[in-house]
PDB file of N, CA, C and O in Angstrom:
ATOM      1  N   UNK A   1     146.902  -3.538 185.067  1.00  0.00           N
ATOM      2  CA  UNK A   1     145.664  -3.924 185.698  1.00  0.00           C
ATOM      3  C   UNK A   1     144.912  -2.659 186.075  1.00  0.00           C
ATOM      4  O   UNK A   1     145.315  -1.850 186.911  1.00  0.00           O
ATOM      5  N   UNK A   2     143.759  -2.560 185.371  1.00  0.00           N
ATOM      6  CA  UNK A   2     143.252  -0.868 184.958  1.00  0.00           C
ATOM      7  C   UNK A   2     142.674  -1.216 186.750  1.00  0.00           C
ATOM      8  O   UNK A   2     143.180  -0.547 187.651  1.00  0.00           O
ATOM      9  N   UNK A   3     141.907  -1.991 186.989  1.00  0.00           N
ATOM     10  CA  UNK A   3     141.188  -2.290 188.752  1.00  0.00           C
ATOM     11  C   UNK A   3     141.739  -1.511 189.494  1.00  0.00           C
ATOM     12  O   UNK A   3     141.197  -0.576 190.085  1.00  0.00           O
ATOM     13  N   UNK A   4     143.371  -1.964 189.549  1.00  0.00           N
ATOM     14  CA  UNK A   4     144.193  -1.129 190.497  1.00  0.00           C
ATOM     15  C   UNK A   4     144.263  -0.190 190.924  1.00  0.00           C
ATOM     16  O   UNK A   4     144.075   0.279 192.047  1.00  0.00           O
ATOM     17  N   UNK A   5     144.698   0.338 189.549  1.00  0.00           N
ATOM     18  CA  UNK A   5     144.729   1.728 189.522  1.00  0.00           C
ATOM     19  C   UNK A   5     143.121   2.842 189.954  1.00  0.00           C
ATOM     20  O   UNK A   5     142.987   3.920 190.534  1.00  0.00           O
ATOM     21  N   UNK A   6     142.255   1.967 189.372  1.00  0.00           N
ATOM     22  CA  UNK A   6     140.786   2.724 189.794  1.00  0.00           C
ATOM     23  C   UNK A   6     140.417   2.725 191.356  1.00  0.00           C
ATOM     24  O   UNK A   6     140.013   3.650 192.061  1.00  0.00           O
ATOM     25  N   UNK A   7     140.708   1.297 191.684  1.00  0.00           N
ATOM     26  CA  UNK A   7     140.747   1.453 193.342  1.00  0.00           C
ATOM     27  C   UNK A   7     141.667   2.335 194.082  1.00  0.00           C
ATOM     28  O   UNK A   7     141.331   2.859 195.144  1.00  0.00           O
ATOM     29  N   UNK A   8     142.526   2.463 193.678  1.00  0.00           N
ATOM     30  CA  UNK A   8     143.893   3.339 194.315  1.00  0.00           C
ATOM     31  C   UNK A   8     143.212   4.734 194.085  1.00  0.00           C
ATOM     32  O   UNK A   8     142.980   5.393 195.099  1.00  0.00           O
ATOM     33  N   UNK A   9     142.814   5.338 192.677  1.00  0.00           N
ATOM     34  CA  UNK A   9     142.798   6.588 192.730  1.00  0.00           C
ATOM     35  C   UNK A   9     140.768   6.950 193.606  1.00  0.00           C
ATOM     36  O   UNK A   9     140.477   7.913 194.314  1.00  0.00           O
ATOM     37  N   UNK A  10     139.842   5.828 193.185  1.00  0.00           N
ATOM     38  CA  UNK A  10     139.191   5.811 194.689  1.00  0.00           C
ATOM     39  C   UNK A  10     139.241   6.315 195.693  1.00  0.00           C
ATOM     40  O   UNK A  10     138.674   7.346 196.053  1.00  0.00           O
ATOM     41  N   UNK A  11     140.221   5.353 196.501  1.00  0.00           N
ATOM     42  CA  UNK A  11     140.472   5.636 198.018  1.00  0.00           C
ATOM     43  C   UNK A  11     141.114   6.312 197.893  1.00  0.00           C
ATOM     44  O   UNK A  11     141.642   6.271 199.004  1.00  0.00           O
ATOM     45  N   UNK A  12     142.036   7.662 196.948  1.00  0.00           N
ATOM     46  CA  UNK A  12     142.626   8.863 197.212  1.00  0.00           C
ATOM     47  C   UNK A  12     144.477   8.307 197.725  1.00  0.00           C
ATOM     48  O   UNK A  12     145.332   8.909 198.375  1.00  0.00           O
ATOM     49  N   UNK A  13     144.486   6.959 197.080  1.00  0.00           N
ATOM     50  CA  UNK A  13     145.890   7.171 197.680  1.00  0.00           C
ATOM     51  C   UNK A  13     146.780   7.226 196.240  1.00  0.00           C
ATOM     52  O   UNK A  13     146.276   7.174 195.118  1.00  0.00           O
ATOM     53  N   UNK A  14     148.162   7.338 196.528  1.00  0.00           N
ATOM     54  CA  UNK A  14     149.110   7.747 195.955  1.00  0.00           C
ATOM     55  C   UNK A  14     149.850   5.919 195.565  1.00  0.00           C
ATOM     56  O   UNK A  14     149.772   4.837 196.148  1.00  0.00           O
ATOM     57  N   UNK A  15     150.561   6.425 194.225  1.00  0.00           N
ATOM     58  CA  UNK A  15     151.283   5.253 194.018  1.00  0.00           C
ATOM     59  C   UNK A  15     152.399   4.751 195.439  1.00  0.00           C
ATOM     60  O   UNK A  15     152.464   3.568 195.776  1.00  0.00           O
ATOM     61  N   UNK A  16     152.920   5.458 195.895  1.00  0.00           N
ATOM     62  CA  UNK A  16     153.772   5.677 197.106  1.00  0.00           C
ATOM     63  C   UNK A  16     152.766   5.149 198.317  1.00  0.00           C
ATOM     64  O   UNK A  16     153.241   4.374 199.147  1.00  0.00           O
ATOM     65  N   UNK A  17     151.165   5.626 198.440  1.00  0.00           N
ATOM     66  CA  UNK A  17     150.983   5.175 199.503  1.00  0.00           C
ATOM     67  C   UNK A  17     150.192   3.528 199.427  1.00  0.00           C
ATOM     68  O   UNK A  17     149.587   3.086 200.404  1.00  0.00           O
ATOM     69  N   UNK A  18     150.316   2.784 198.174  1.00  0.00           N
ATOM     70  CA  UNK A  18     150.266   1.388 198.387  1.00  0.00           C
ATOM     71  C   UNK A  18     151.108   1.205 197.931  1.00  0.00           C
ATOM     72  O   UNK A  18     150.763   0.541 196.954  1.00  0.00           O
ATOM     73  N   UNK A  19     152.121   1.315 197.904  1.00  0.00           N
ATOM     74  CA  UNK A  19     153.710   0.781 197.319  1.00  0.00           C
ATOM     75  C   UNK A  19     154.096   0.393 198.799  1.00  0.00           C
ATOM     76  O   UNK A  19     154.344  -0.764 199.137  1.00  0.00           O
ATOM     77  N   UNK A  20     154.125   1.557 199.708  1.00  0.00           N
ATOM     78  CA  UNK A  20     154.226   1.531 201.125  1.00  0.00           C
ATOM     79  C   UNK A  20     153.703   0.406 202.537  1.00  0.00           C
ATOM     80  O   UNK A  20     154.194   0.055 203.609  1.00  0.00           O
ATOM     81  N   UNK A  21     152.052   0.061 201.535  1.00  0.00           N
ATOM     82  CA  UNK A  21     151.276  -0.395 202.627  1.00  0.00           C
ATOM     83  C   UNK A  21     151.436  -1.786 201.939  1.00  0.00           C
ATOM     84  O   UNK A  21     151.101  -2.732 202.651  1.00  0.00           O
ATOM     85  N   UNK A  22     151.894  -2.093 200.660  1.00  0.00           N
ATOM     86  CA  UNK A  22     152.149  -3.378 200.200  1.00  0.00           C
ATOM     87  C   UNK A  22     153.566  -3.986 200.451  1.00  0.00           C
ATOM     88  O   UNK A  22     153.817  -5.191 200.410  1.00  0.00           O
ATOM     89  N   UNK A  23     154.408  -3.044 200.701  1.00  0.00           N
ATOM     90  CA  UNK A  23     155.556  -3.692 200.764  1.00  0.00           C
ATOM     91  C   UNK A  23     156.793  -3.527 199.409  1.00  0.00           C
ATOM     92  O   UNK A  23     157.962  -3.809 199.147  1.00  0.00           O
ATOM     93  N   UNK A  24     155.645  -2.901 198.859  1.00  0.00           N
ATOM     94  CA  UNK A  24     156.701  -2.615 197.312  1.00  0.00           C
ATOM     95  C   UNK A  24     157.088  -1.611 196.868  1.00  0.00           C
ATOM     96  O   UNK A  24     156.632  -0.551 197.297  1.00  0.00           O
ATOM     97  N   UNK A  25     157.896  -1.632 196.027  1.00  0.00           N
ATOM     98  CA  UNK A  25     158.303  -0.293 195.519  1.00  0.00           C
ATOM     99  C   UNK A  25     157.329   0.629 194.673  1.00  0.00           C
ATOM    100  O   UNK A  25     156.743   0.009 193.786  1.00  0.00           O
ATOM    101  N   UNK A  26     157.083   1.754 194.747  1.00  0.00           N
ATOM    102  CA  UNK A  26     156.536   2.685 194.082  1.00  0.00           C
ATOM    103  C   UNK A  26     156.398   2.458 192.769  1.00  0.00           C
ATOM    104  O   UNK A  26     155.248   2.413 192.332  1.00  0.00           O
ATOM    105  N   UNK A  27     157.568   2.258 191.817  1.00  0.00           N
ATOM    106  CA  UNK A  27     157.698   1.867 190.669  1.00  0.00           C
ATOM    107  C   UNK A  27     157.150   0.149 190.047  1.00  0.00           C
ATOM    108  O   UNK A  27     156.903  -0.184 188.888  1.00  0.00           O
ATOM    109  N   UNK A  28     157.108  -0.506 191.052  1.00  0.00           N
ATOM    110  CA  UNK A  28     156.226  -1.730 190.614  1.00  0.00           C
ATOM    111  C   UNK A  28     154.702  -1.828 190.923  1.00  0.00           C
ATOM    112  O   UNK A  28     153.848  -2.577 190.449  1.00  0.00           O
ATOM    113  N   UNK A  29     154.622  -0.886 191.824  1.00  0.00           N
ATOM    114  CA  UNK A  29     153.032  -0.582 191.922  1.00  0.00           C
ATOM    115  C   UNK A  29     152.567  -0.234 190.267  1.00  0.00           C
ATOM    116  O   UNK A  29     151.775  -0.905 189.605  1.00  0.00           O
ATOM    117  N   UNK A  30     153.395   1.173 189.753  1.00  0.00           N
ATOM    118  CA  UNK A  30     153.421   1.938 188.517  1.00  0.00           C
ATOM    119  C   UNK A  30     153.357   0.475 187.497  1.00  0.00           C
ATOM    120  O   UNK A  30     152.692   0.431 186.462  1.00  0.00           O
ATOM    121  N   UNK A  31     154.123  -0.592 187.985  1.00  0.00           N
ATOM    122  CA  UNK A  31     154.401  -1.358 186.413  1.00  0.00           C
ATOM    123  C   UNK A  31     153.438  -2.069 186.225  1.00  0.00           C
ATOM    124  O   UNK A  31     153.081  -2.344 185.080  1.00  0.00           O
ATOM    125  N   UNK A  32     152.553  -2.705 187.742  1.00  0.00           N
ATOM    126  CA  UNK A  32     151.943  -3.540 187.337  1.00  0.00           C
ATOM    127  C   UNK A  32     150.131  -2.551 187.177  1.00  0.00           C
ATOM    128  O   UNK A  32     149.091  -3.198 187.058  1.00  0.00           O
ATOM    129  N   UNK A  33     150.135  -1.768 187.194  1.00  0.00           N
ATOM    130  CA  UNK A  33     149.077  -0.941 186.701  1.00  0.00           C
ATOM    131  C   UNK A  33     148.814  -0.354 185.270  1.00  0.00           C
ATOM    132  O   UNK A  33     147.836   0.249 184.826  1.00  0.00           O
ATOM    133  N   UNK A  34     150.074  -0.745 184.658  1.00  0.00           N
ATOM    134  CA  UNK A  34     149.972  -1.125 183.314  1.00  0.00           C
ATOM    135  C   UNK A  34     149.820  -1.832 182.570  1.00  0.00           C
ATOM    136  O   UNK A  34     150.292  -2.936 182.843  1.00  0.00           O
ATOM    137  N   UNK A  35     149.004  -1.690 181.010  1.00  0.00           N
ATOM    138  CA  UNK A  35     148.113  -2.721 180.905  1.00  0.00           C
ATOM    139  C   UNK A  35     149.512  -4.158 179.941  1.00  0.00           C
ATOM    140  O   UNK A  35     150.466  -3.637 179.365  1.00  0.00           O
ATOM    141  N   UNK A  36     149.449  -5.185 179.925  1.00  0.00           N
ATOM    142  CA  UNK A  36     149.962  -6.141 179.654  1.00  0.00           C
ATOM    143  C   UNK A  36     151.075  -6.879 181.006  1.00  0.00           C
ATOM    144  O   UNK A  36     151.690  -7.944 180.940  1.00  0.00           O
ATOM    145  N   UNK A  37     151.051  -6.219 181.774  1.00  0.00           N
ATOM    146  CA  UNK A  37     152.167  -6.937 183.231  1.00  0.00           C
ATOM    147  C   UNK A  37     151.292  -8.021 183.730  1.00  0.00           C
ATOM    148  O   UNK A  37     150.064  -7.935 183.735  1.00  0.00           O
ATOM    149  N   UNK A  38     151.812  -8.817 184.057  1.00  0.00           N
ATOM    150  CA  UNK A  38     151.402 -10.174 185.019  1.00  0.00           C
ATOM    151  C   UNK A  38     151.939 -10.546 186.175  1.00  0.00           C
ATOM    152  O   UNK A  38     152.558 -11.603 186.293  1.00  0.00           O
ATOM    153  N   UNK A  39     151.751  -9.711 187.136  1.00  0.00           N
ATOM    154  CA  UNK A  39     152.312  -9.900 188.690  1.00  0.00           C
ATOM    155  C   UNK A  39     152.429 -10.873 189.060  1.00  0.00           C
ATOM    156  O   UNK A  39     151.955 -11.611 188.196  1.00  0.00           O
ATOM    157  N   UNK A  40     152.978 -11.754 190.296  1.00  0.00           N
ATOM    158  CA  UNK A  40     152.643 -13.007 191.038  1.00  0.00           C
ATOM    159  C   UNK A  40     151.412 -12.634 191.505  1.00  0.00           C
ATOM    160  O   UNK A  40     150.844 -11.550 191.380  1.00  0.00           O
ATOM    161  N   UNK A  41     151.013 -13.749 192.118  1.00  0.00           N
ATOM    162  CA  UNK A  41     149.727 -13.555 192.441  1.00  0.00           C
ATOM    163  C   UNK A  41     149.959 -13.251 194.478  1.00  0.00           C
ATOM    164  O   UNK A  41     148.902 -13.153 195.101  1.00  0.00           O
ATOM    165  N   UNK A  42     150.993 -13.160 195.113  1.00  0.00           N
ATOM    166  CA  UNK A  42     152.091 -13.015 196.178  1.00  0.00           C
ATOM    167  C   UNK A  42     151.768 -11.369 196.437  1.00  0.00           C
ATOM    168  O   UNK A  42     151.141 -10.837 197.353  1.00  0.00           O
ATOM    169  N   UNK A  43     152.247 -10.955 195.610  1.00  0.00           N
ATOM    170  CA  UNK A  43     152.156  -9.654 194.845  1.00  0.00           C
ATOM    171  C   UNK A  43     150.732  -8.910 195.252  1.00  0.00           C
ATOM    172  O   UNK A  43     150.351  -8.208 196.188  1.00  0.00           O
ATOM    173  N   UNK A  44     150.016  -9.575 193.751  1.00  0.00           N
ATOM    174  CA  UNK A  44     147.979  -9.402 194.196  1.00  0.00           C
ATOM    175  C   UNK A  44     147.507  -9.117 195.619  1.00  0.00           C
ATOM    176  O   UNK A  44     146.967  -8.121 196.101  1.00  0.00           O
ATOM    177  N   UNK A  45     147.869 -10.280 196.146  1.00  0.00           N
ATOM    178  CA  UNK A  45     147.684 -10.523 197.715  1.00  0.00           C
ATOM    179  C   UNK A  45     148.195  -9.158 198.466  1.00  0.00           C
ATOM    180  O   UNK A  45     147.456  -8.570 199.257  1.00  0.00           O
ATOM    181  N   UNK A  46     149.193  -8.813 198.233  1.00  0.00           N
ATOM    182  CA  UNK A  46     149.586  -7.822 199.136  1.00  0.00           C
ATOM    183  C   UNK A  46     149.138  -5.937 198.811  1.00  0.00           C
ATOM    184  O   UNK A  46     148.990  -4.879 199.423  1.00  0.00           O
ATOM    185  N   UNK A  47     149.075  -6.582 197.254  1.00  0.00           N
ATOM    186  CA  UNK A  47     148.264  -5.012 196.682  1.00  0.00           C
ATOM    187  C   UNK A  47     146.460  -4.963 197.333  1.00  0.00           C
ATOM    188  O   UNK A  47     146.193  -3.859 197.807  1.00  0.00           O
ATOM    189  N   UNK A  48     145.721  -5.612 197.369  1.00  0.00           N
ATOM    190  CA  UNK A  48     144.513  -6.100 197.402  1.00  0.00           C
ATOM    191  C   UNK A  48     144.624  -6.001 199.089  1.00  0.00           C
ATOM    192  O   UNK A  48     143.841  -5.240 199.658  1.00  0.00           O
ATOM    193  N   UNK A  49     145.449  -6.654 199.759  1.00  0.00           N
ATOM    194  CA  UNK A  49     145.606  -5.642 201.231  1.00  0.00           C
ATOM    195  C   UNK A  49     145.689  -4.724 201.549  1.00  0.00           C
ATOM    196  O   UNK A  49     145.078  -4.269 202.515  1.00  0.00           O
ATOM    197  N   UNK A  50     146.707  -3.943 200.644  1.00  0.00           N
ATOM    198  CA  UNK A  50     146.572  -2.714 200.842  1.00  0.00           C
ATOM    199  C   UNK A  50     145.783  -1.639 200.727  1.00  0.00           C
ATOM    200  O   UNK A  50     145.688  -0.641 201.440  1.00  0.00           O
ATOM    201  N   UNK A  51     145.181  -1.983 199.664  1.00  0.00           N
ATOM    202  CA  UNK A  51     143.737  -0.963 199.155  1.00  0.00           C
ATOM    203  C   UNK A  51     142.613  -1.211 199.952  1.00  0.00           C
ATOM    204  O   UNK A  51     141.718  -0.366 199.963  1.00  0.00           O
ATOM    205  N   UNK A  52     142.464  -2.725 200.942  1.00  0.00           N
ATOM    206  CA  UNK A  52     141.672  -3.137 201.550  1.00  0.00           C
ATOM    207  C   UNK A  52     140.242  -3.524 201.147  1.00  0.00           C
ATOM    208  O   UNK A  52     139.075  -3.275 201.448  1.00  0.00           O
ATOM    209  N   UNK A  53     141.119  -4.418 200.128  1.00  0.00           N
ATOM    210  CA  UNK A  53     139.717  -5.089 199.255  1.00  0.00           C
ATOM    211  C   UNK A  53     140.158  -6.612 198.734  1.00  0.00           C
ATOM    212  O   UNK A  53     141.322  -7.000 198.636  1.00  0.00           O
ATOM    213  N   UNK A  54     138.777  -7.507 198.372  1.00  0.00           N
ATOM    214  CA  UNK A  54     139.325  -8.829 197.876  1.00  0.00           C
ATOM    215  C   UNK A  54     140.528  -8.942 197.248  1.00  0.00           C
ATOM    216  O   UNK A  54     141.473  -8.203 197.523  1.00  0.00           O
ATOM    217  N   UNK A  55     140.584  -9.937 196.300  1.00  0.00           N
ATOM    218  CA  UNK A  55     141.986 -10.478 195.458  1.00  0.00           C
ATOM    219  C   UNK A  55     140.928 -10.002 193.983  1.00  0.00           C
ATOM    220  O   UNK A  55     141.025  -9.318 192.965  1.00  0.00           O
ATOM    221  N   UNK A  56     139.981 -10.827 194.645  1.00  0.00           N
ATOM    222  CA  UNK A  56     139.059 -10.647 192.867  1.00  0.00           C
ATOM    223  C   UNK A  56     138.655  -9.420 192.685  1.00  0.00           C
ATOM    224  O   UNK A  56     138.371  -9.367 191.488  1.00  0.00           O
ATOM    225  N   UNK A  57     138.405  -8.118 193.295  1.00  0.00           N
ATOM    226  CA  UNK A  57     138.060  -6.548 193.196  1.00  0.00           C
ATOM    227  C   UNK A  57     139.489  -6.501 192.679  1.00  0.00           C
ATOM    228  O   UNK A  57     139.986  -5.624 193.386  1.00  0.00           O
ATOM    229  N   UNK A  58     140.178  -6.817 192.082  1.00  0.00           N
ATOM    230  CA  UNK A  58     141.413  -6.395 191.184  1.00  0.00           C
ATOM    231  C   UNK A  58     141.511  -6.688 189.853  1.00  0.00           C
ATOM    232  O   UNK A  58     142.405  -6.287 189.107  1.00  0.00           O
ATOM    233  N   UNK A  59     140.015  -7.826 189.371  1.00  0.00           N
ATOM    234  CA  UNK A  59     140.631  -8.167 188.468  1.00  0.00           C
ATOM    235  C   UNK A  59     139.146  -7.341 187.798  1.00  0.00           C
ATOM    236  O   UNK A  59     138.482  -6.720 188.628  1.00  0.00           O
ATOM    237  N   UNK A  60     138.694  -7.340 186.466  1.00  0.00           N
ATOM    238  CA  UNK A  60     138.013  -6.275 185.737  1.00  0.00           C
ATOM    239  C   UNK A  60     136.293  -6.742 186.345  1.00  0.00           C
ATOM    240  O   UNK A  60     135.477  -6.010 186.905  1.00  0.00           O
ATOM    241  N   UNK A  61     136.212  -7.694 186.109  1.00  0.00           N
ATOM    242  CA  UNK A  61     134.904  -8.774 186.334  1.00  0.00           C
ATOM    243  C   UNK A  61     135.081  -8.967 187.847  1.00  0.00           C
ATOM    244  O   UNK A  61     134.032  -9.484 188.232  1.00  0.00           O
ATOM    245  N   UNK A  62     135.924  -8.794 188.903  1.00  0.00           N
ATOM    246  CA  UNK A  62     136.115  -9.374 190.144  1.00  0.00           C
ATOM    247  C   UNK A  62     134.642  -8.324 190.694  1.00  0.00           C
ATOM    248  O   UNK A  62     133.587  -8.953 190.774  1.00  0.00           O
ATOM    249  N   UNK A  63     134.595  -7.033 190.998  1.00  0.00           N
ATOM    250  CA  UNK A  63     133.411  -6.570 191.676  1.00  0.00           C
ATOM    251  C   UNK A  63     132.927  -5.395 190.718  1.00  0.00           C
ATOM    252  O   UNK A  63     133.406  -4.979 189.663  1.00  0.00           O
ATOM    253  N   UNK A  64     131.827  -5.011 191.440  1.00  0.00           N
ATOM    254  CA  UNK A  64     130.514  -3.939 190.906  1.00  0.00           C
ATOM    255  C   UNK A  64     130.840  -2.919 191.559  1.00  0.00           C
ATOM    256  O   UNK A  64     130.651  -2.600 192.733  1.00  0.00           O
ATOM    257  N   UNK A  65     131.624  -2.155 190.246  1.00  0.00           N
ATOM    258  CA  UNK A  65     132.061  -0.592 190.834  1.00  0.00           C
ATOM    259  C   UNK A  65     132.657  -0.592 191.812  1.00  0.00           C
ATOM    260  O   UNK A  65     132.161   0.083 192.715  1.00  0.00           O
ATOM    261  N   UNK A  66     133.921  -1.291 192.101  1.00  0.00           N
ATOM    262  CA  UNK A  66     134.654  -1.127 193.307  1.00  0.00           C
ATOM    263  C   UNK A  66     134.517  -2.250 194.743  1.00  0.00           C
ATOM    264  O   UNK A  66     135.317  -2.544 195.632  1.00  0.00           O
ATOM    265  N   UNK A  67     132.971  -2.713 194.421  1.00  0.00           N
ATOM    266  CA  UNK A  67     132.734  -3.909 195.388  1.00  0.00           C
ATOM    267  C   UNK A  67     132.857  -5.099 195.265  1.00  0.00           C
ATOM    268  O   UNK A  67     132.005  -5.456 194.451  1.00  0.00           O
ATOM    269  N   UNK A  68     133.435  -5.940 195.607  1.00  0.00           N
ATOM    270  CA  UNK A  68     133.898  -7.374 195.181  1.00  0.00           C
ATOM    271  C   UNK A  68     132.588  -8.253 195.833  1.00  0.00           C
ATOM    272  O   UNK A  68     132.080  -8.072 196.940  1.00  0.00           O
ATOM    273  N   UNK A  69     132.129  -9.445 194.620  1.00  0.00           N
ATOM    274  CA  UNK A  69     131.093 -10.211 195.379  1.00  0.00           C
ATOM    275  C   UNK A  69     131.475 -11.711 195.374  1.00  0.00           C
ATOM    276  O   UNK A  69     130.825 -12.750 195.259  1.00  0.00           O
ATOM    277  N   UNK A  70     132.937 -11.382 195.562  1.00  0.00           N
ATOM    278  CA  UNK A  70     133.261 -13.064 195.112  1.00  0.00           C
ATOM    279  C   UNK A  70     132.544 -13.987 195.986  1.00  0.00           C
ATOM    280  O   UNK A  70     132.650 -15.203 195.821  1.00  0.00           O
TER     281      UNK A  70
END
C-alpha cells in the first residue's frame, strides 16, 4: 500500500515509529507497504491512527496529496 508508506515518510517517521504507535511489528508495517499484501482492515484502523489520518487517506484515491476528503 504505496499511501502508507508516502504518509509515513511525510510525517518523517520511521517504519519502527508506526510499528510502535500501531501496535505492530516493524516488519509488518514493512509487509504491508508492499505492493500486493492485503491487511485486515483491524490492522488499517490502527496504521491510519497512527500516522493520524482517515482509514480512506490510505488507500490511493482515499485523499488529495495526503488529505483525506472522505
Amino acid at each position: 500500500m504505496d499511501a502508507i508508506k508516502r504518509l509515513r515518510l511525510k510525517k518523517g517517521l520511521s517504519l519502527a515509529d508506526v510499528a510502535d504507535r500501531a501496535g505492530l511489528h516493524r516488519e509488518a508495517v514493512a509487509r504491508i507497504e508492499r505492493p500486493g499484501y492485503d491487511p485486515r482492515a483491524s490492522t488499517l484502523v490502527a496504521i491510519a491512527r497512527a500516522l493520524d489520518v482517515p482509514v480512506c487517506a490510505l488507500f490511493k484515491n482515499g485523499g488529495h496529496h495526503g488529505k483525506a476528503t472522505c
